[in-house]
C-alpha positions in Angstrom: -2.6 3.6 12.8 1.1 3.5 12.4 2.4 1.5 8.9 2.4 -2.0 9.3 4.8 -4.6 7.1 2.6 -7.5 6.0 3.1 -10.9 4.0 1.0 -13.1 2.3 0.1 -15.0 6.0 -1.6 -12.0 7.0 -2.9 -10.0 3.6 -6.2 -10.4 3.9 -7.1 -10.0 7.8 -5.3 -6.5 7.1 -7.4 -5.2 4.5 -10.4 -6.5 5.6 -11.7 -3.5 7.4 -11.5 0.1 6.6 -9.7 1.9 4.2 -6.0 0.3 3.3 -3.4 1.3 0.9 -0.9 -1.4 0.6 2.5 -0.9 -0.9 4.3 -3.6 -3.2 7.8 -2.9 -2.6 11.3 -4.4 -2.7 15.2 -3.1 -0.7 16.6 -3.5 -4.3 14.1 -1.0 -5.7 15.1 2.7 -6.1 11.7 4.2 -6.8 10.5 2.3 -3.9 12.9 3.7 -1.6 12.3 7.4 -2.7 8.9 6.3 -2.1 9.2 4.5 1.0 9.4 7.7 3.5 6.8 9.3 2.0 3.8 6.5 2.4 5.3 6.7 5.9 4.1 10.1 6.4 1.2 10.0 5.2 0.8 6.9 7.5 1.4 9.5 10.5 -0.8 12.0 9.2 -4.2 9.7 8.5 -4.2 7.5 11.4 -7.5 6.2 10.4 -6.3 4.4 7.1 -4.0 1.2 7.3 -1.1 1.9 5.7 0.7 -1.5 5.0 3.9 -2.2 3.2 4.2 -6.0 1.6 7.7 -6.6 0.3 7.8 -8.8 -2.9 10.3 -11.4 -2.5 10.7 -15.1 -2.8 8.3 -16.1 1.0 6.0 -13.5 -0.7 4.4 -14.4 -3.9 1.2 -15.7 -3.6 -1.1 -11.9 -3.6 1.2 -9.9 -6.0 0.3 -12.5 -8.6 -3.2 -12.8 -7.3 -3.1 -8.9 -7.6 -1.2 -8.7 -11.3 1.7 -6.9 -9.7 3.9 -6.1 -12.4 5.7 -2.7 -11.3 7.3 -1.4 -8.2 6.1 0.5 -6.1 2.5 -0.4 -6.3 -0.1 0.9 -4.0 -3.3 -1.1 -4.5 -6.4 0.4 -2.4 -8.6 -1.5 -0.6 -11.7 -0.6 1.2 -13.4 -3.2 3.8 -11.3 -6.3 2.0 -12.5 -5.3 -1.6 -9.9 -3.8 -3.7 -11.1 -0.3 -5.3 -8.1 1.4 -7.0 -4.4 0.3 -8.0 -1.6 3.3 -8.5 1.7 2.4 -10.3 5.0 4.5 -9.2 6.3 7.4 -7.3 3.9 9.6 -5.5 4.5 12.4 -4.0 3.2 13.8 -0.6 0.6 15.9 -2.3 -0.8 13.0 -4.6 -0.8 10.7 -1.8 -2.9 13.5 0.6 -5.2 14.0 -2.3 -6.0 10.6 -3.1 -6.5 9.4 0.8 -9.1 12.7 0.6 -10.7 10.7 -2.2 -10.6 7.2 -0.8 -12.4 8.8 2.7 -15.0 10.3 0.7 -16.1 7.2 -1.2 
């Protein structure tokens, strides 16, 4: 499944089945943008995970507090609507690959 932007409006009806990875992100946020490119390529490369990017920003609110977002980027994992694993900061390719391996195998 190719990445998907989301928003508060539709948060939950995109996690709700299967394995999801969402990214809390922001345009002003360096990190983010390093990591931006990355998540997207892993996005290619396991089209059987929703890969969704929610950009924090004044319309968007409601789930990063819901969700304790404090630091960008945040990748919060979600499997079938139930949240099972938050990651704070950069990954790389690698790290991404291995936890998706993980995620599958749970």
């Amino acid at each position: 499944m190719a990445l998907q932007h989301i928003n508060d409006a539709s948060f939950s009806s995109k996690v709700a089945e299967g394995i999801s990875l969402v990214d809390f992100w922001a345009s002003w946020c360096g990190p983010c943008q390093m990591f931006g490119p990355m998540f997207e390529t892993a996005s290619e490369k396991n089209p059987d995970v929703n890969f969704l990017k929610f950009e924090i920003d004044e319309a968007n609110r409601i789930t990063p507090s819901k969700y304790g977002i404090r630091s960008i980027p945040s990748v919060l994992a979600f499997k079938n609507g139930e949240l099972i694993e938050a990651r704070t900061g950069v990954m790389d390719a690698d790290t991404i690959k291995e936890w998706v391996q993980e995620l599958k195998g749970s």
